[in-house]
Backbone as CSV, one residue per row, in Angstrom:
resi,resn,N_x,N_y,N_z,CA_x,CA_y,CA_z,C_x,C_y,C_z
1,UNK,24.152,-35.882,3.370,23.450,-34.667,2.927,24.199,-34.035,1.767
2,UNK,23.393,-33.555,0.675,23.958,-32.766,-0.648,23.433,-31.368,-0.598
3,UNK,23.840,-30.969,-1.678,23.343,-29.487,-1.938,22.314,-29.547,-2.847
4,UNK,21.624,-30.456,-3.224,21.024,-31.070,-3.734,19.385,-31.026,-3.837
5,UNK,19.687,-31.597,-1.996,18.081,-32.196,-1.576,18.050,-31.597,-0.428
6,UNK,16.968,-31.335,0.280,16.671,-30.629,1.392,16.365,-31.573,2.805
7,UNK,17.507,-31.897,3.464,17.312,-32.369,4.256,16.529,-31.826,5.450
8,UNK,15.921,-32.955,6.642,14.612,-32.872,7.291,15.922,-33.030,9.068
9,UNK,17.404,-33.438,8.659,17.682,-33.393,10.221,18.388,-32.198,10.352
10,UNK,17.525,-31.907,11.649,17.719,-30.620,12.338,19.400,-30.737,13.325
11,UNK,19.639,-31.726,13.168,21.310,-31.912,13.941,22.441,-30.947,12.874
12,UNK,21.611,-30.556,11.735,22.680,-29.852,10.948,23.064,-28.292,11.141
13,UNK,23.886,-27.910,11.725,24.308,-26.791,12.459,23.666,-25.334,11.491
14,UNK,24.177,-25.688,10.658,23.691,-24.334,9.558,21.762,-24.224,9.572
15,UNK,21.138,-25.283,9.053,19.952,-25.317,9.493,19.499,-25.061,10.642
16,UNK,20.107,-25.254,11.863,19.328,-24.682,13.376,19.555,-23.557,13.427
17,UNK,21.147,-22.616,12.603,21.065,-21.508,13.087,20.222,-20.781,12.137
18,UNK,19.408,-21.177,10.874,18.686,-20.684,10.130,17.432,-20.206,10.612
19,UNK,17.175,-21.536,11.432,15.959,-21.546,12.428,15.916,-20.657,13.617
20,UNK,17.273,-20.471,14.326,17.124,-19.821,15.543,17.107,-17.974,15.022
21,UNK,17.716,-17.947,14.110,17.951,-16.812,13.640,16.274,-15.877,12.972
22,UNK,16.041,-16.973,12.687,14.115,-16.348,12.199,13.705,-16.232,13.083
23,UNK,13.934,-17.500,14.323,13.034,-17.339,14.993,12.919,-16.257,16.115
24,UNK,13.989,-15.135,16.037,14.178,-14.240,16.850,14.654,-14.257,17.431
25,UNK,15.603,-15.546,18.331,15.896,-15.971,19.263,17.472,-14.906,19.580
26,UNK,18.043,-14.756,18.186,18.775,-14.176,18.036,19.184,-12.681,17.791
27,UNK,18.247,-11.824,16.919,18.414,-10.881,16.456,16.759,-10.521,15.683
28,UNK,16.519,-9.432,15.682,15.419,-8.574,15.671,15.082,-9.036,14.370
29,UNK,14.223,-9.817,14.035,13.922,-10.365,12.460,12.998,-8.933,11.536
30,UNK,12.530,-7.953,11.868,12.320,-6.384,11.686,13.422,-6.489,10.746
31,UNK,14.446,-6.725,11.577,15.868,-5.639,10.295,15.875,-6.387,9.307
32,UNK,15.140,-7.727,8.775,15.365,-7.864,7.328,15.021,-7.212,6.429
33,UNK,13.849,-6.559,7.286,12.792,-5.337,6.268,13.610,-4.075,6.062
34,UNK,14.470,-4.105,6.179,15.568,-2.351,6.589,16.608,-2.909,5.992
35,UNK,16.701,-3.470,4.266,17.997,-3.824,3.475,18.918,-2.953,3.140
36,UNK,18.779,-1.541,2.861,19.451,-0.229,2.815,19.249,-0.982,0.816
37,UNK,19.829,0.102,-0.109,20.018,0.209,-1.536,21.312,0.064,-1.717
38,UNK,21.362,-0.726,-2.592,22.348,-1.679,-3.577,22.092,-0.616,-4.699
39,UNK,23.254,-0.261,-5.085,23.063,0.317,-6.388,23.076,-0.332,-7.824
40,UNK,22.216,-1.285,-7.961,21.838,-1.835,-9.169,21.453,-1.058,-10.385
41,UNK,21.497,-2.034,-11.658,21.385,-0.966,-12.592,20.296,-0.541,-12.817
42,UNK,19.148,-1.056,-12.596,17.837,-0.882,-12.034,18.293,0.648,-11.419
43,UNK,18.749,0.500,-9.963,18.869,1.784,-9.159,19.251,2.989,-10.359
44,UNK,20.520,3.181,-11.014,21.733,3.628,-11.555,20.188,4.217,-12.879
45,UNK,19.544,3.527,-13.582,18.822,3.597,-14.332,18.032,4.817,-13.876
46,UNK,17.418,4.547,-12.977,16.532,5.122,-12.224,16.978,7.076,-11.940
47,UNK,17.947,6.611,-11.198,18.873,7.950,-11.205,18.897,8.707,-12.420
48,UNK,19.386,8.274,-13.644,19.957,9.068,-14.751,18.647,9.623,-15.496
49,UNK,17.704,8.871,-15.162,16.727,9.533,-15.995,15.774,10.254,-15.175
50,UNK,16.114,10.424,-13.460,15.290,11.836,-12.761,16.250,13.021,-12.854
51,UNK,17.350,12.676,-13.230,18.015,13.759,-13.662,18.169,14.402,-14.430
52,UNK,17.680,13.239,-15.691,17.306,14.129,-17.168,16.098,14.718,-16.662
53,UNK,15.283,14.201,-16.372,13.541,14.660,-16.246,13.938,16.174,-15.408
54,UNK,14.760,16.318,-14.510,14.691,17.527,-13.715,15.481,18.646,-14.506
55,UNK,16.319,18.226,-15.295,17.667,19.152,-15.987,16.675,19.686,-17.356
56,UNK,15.198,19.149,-17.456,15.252,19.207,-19.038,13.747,19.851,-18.380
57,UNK,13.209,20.016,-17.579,12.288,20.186,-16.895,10.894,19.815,-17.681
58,UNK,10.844,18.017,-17.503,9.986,16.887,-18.144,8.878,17.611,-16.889
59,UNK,7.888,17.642,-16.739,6.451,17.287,-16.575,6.323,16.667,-15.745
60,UNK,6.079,15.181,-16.329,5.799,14.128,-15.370,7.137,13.186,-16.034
61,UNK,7.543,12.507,-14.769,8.225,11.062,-15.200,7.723,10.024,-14.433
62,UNK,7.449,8.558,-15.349,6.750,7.703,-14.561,7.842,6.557,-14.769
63,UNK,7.888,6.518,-13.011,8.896,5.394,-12.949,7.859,3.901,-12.138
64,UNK,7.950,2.984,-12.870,7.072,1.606,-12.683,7.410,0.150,-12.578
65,UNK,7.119,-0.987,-12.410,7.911,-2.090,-12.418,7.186,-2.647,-11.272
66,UNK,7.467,-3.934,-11.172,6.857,-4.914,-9.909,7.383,-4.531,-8.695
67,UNK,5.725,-5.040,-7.506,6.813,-4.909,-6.009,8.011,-5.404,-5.684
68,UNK,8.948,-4.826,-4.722,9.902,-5.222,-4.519,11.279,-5.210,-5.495
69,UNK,11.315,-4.427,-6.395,12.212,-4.517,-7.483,13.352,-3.141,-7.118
70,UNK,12.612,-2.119,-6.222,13.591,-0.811,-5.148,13.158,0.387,-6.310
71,UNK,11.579,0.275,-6.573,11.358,1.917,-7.297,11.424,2.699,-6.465
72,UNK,10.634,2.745,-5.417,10.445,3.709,-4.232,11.690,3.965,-3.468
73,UNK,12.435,2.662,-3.287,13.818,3.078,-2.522,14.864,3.819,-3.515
74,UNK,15.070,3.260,-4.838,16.186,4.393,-5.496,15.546,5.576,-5.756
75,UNK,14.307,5.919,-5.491,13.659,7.338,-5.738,13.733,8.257,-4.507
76,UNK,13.597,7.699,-3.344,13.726,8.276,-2.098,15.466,8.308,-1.901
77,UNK,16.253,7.123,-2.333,17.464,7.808,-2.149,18.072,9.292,-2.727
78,UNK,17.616,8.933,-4.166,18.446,10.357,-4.983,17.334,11.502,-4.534
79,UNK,15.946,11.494,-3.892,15.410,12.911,-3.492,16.408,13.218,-2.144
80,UNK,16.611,12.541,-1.147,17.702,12.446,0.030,19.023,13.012,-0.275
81,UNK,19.314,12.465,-1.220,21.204,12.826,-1.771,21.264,13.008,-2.915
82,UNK,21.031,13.687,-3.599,21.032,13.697,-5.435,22.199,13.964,-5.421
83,UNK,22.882,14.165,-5.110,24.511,14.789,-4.785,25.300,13.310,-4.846
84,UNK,25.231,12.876,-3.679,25.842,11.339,-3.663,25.316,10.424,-4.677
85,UNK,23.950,10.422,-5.008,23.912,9.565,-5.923,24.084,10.153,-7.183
86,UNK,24.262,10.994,-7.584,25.151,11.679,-8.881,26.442,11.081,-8.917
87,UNK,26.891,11.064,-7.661,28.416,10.870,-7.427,28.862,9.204,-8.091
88,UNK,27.310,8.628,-7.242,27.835,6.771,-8.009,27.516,6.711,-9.343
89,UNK,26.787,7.296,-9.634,26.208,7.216,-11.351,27.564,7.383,-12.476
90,UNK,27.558,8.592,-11.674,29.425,9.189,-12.679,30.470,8.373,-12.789
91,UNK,30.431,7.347,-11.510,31.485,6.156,-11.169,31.166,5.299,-12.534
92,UNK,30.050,4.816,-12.804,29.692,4.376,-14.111,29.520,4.843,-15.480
93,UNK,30.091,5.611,-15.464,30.453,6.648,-16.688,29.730,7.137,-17.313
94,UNK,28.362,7.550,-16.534,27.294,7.879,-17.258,27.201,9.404,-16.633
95,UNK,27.101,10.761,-17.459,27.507,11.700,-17.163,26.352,12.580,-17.182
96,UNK,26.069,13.341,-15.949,24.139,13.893,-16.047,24.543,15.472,-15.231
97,UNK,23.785,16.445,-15.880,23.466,17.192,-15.647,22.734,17.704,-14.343
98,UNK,23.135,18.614,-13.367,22.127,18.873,-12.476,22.318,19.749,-11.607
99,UNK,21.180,20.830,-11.663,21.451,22.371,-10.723,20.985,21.852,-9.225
100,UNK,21.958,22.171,-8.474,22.233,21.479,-6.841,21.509,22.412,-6.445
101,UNK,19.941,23.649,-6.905,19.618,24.038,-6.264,18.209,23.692,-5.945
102,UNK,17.817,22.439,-7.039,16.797,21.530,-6.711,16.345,20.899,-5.714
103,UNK,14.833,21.185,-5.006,14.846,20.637,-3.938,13.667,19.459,-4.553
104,UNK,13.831,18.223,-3.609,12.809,17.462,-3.490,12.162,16.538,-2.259
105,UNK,10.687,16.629,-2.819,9.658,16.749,-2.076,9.190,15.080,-2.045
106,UNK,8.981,14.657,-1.138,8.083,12.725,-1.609,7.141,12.753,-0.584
107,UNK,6.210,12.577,-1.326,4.471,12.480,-0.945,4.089,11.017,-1.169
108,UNK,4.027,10.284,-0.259,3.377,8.694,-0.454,1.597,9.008,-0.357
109,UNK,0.575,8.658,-1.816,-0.692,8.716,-1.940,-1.131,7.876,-1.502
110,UNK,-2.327,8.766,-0.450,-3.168,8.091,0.616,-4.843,7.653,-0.390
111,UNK,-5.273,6.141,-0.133,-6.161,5.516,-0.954,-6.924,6.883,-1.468
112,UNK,-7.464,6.685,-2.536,-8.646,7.351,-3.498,-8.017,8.886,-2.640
113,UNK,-6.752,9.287,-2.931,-6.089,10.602,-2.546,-7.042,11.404,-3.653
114,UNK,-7.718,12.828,-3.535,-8.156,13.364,-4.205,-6.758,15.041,-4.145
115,UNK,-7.592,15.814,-5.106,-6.751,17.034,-5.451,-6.822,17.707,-3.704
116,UNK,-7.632,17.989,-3.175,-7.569,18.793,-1.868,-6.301,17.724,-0.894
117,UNK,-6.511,16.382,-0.462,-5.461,16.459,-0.036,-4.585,16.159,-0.584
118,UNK,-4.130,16.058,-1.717,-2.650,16.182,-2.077,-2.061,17.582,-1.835
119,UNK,-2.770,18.802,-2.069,-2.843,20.320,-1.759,-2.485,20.461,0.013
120,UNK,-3.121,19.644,0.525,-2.773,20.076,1.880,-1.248,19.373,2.470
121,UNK,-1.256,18.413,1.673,0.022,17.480,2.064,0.921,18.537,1.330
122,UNK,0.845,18.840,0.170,2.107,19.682,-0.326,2.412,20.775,0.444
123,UNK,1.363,21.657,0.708,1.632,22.786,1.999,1.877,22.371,3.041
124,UNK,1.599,21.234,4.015,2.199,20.946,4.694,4.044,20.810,4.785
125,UNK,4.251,19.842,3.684,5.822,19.841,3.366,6.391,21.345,3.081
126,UNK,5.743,22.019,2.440,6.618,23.251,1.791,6.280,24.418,2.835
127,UNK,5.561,24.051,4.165,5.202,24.975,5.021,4.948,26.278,4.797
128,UNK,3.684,26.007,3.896,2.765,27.433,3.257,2.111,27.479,3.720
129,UNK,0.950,28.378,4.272,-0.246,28.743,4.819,-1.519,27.576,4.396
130,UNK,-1.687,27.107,5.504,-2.937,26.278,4.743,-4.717,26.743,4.533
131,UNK,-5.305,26.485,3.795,-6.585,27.412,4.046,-7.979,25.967,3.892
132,UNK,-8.615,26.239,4.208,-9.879,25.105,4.009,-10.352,25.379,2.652
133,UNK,-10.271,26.617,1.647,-10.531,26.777,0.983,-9.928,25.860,-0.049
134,UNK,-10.164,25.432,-1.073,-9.690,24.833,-2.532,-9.009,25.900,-3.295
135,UNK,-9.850,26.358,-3.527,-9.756,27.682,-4.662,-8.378,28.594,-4.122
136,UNK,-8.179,28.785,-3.079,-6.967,29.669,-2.189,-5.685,28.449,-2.289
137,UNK,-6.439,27.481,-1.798,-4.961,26.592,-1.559,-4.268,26.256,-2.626
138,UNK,-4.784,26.033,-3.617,-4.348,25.528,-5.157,-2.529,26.742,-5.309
139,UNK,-3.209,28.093,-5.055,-2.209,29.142,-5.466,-1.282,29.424,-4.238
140,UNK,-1.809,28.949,-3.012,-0.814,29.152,-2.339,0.170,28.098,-2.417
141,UNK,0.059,26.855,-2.853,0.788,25.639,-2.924,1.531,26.245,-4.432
142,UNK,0.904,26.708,-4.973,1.526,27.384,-6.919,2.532,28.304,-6.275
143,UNK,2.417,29.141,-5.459,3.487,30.257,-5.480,4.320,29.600,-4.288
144,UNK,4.259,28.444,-3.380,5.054,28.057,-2.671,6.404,27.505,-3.826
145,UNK,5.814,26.788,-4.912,6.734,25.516,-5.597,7.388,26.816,-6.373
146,UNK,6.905,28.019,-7.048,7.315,28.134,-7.608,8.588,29.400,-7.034
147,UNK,8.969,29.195,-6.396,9.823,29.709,-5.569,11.103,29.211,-5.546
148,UNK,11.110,28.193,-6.252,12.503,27.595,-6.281,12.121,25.614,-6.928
149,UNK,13.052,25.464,-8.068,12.305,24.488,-9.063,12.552,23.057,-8.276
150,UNK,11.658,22.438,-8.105,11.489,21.245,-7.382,11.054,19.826,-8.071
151,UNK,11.507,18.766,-7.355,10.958,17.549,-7.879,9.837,16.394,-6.833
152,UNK,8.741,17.070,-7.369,7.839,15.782,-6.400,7.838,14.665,-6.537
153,UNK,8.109,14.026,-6.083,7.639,12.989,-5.443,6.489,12.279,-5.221
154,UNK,5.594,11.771,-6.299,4.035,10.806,-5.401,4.200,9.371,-5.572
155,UNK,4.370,8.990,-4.674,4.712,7.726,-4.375,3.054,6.858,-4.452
156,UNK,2.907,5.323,-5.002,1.901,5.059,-5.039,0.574,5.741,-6.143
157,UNK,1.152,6.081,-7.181,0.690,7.627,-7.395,-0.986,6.900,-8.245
158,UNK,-1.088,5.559,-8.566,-2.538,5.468,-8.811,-3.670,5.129,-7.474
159,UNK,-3.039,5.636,-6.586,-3.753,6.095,-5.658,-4.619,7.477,-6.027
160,UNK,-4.361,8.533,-6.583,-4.538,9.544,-7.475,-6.158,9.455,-8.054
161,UNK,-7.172,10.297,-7.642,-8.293,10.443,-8.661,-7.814,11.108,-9.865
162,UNK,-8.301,11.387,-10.983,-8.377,12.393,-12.064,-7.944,13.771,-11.696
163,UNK,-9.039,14.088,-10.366,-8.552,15.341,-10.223,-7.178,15.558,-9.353
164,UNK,-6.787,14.871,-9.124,-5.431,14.723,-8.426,-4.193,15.132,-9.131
165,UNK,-4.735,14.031,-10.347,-3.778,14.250,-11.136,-3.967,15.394,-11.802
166,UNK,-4.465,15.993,-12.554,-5.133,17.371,-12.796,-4.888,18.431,-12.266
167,UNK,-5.057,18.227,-10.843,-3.948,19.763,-10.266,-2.779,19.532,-10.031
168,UNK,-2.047,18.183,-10.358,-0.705,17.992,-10.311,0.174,18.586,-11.570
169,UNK,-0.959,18.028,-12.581,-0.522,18.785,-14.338,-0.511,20.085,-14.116
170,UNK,-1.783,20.850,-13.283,-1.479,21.999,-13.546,-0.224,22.881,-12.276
171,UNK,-0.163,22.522,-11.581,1.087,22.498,-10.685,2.465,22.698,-11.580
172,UNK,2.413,21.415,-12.676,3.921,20.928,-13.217,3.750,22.425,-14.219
173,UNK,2.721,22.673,-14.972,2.918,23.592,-15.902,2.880,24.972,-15.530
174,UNK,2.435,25.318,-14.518,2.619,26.520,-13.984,4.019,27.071,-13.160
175,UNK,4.386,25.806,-12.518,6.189,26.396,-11.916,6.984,25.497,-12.175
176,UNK,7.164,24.739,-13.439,8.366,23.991,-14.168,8.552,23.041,-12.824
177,UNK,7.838,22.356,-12.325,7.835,21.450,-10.888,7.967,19.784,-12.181
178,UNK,8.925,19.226,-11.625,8.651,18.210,-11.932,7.898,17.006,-11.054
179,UNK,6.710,16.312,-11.393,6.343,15.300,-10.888,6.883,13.758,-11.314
180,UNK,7.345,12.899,-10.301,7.420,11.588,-10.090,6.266,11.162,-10.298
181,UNK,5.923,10.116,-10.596,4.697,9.130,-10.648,5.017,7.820,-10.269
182,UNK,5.182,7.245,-9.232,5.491,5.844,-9.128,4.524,4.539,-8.930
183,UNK,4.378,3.836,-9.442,3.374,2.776,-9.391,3.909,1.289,-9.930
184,UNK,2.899,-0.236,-10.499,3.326,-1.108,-10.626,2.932,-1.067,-12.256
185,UNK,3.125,-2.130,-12.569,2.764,-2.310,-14.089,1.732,-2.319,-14.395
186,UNK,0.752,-3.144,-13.451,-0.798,-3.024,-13.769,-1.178,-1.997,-13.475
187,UNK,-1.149,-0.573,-13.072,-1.647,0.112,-12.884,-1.318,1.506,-14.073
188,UNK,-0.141,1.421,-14.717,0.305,2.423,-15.604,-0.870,2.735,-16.847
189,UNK,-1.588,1.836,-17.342,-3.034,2.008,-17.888,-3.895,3.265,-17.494
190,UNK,-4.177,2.872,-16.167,-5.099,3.622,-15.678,-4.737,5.375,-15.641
191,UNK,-3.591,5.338,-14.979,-2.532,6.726,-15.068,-2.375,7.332,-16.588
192,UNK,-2.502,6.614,-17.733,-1.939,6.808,-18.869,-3.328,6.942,-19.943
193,UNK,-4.478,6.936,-19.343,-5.488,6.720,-20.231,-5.985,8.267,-20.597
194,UNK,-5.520,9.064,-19.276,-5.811,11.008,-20.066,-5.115,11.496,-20.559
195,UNK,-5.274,11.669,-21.643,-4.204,12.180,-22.888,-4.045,13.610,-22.287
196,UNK,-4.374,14.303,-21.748,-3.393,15.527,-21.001,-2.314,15.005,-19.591
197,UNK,-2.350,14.294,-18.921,-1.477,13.052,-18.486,-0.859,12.416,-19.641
198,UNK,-0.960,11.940,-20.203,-0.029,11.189,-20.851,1.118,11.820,-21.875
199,UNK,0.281,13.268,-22.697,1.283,13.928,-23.225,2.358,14.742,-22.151
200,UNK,2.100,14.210,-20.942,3.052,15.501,-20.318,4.372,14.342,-19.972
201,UNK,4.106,12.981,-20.081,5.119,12.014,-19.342,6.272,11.966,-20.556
202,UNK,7.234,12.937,-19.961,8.255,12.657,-21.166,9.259,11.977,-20.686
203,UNK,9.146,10.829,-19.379,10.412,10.179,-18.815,9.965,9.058,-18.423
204,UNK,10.485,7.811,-19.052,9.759,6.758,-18.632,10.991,5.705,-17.903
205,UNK,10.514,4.893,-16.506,11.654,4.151,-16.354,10.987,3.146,-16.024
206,UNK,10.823,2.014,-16.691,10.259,0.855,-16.684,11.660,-0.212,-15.809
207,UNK,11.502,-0.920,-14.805,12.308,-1.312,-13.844,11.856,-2.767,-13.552
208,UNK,12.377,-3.834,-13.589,12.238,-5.387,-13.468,12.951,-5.777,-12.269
209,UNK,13.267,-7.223,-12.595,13.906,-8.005,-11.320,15.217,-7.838,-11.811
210,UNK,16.376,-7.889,-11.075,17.390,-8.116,-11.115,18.046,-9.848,-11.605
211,UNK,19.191,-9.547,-12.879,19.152,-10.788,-13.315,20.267,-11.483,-12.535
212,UNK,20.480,-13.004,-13.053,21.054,-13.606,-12.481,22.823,-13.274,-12.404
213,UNK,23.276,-12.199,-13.713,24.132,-12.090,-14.132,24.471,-11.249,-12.886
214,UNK,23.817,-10.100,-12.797,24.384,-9.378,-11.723,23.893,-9.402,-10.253
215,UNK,23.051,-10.685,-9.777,23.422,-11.008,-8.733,24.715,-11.561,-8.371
216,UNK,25.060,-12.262,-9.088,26.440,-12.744,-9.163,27.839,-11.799,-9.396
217,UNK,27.170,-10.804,-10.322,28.762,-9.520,-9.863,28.691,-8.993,-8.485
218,UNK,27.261,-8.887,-7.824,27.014,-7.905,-6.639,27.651,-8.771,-5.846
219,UNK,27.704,-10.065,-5.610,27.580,-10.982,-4.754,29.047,-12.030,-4.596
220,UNK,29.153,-12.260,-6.047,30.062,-13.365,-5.762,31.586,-12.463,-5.447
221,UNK,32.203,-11.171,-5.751,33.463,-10.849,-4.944,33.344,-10.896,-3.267
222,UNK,31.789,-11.436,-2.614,31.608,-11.020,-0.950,31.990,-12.922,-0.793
223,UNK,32.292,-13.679,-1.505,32.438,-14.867,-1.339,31.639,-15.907,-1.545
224,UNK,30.216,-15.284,-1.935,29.087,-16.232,-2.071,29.024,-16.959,-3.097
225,UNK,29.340,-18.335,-3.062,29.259,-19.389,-4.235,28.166,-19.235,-5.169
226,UNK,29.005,-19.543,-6.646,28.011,-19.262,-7.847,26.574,-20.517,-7.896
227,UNK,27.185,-21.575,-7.039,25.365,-22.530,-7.341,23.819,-21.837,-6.073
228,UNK,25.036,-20.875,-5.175,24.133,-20.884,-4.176,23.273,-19.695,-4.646
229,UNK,24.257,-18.822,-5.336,23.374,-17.757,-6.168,22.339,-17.699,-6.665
230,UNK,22.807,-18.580,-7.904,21.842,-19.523,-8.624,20.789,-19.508,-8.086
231,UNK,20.612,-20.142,-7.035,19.263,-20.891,-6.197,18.876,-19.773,-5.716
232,UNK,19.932,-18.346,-5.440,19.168,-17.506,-4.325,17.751,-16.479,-5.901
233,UNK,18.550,-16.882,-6.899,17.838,-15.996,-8.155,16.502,-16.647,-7.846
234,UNK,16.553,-18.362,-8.446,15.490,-18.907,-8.559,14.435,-18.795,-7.461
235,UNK,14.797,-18.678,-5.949,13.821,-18.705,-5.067,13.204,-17.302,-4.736
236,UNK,13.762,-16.461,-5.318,13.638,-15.250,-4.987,13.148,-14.481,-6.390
237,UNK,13.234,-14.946,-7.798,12.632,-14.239,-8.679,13.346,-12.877,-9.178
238,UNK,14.673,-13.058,-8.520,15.399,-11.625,-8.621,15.016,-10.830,-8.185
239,UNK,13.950,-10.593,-7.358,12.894,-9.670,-6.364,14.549,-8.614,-5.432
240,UNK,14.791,-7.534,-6.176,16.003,-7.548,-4.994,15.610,-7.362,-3.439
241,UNK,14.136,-6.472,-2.982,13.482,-6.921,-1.455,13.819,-8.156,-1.215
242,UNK,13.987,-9.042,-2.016,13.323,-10.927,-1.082,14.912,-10.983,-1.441
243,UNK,16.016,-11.108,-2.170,17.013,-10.924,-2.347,17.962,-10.447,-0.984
244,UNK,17.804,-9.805,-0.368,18.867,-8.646,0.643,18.037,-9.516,2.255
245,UNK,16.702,-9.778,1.953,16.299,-10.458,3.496,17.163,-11.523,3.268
246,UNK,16.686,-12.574,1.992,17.534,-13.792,2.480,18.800,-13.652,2.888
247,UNK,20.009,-12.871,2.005,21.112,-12.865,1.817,21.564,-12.307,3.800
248,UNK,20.594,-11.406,4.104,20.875,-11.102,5.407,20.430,-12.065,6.699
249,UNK,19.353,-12.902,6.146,19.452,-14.016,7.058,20.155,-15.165,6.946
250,UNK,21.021,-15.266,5.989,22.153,-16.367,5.704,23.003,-15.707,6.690
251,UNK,23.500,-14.146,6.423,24.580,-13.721,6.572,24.667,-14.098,8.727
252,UNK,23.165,-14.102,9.215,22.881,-14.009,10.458,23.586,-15.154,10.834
253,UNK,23.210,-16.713,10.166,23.436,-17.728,10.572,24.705,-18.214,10.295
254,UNK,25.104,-17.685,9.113,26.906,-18.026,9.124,27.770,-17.077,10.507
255,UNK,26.939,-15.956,10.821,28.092,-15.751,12.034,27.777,-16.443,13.213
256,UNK,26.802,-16.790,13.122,26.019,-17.979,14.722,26.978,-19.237,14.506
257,UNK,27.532,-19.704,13.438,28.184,-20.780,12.859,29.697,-20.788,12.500
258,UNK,30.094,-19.602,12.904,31.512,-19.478,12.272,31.847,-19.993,11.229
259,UNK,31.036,-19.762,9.950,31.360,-19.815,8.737,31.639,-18.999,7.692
260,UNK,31.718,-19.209,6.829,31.716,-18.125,5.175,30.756,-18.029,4.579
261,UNK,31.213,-17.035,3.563,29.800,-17.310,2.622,29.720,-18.735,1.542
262,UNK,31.231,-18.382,1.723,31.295,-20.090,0.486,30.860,-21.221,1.245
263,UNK,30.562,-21.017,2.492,30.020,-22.396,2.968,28.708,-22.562,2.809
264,UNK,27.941,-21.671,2.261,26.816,-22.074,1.846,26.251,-22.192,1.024
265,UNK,25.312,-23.646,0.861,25.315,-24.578,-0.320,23.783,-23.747,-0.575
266,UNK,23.309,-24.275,-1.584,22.198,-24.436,-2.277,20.751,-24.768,-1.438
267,UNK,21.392,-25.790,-0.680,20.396,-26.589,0.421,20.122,-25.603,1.242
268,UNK,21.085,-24.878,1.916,20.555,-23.470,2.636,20.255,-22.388,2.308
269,UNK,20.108,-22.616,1.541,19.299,-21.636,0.703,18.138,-21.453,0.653
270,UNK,17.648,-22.270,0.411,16.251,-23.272,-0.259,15.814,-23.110,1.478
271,UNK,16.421,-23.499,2.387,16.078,-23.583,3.757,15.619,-22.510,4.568
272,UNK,16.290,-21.507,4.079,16.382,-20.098,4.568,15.025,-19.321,3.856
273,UNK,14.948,-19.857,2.305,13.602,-19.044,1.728,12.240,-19.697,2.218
274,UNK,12.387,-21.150,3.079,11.524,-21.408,2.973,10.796,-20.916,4.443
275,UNK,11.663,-20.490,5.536,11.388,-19.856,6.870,10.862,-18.327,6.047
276,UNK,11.380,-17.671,5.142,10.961,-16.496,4.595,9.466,-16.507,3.987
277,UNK,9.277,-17.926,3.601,7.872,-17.909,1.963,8.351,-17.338,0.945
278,UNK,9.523,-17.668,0.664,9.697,-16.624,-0.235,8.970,-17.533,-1.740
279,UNK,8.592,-17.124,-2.773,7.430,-18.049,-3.685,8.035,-17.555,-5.062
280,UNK,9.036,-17.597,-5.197,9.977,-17.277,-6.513,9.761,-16.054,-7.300
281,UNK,9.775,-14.730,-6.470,8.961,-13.579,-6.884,7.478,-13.201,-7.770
282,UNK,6.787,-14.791,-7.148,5.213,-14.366,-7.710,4.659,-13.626,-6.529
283,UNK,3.750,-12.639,-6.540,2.860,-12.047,-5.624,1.050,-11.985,-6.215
């Protein structure tokens, strides 16, 4: 057997525990979905420019990029800790502005979300009076935000009708609220086609796959050999989601095996994505 070619006998210790390890037999295959954030520069990116957007009090910022690349997760981290993740950003010598009296808000948009419930979801979070009315709720959600300067959060955000977005603009311009916009690439068109939307987006963070270069800084000081890397880029598309499952279901089967990370070749690799599907970050 090489690192090579993908062998078919199952007598090979690393391969069964690849197998037993998916197959549950071992450990809750759930937690691959629960990778926690890697602070990639992707992430680090992400950070510095909701901090400009909040310090400079941008409008809208639209942060975008393919599934699985961690928009939603480095956005939900720094609304969670803007504090701590200020803290790693600075580690990288990139130096940002920011009044710690900012609060933020993350709203994930529910299909064809219109302006009423995004209004009720925001009063819900900011625990304002809710009313059935439109016309009432609009200002009670206006004098909730503007009570102290905030950063929303809409996750999914071409979920969004027109008018959604529309009382979100007028939201941002009435209490210096900054809105998030998060979505994929194909969808930034659609978001970007009302020129009162579009003049307000003064923060853009366009976000990809992670390259091969810095899988290999993240990775290779934990011991993980540079060909196996390699292979983990290619099968995975730099997807860092499909990235952190595999790497955590290797990590399962090297302790079922009493091994390292340098003990794993290429071949298990390839073995491990293929119990995953993983399809070289096409979706």
């Amino acid at each position: 057997m090489t690192g090579n070619s993908i062998s078919q006998d199952f007598g090979d210790p690393m391969i069964e525990a690849i197998q037993a390890a998916m197959g549950g037999a071992v450990f809750d295959v759930a937690q691959l979905e629960q990778p926690g954030l890697i602070p990639t520069r992707t992430v680090t990116s992400i950070w510095s420019k909701l901090a400009f957007a909040v310090a400079n009090e941008v409008r809208f910022a639209l942060v975008h990029g393919p599934a699985g690349v961690g928009k939603t997760e480095s956005v939900m981290e720094f609304a969670r800790n803007p504090a701590a993740a200020l803290a790693k950003l600075r580690q990288t010598g990139t130096q940002v502005a920011w009044n710690q009296n900012v609060e933020t808000i993350y709203l994930q948009c529910l299909p064809q979300m219109d302006n009423y419930q995004m209004l009720i979801e925001l009063a819900r979070v900011l625990k304002a009076s809710r009313t059935i009315n439109n016309r009432y709720l609009i200002h009670v959600v206006r004098d909730a935000l503007a009570l102290q300067r905030r950063m929303v959060v809409l996750d999914e955000a071409q979920r969004l009708n027109l008018h959604g977005l529309d009382t979100a603009k007028y939201l941002a311009d009435t209490t210096g609220t900054t809105f998030v916009l998060i979505t994929m690439d194909e969808y930034v068109p659609k978001i970007r086609q009302w020129r009162d939307i579009e003049s307000r987006i003064g923060v853009v963070a366009q976000v990809g796959p992670v390259t091969l270069e810095e899988l290999q800084r993240i990775y290779e000081p934990q011991g993980w050999r540079r060909d196996a890397l390699q292979e983990t880029h290619m099968v995975t598309g730099g997807i860092m989601r499909d990235v952190v499952r595999l790497i955590r279901l290797l990590e399962r089967a090297i302790e079922l095996n009493g091994k390292t990370p340098g003990d794993v070749l290429p071949l298990y690799v390839r073995a491990a994505a293929s119990q995953l599907h993983m399809t070289g970050g096409r979706r």
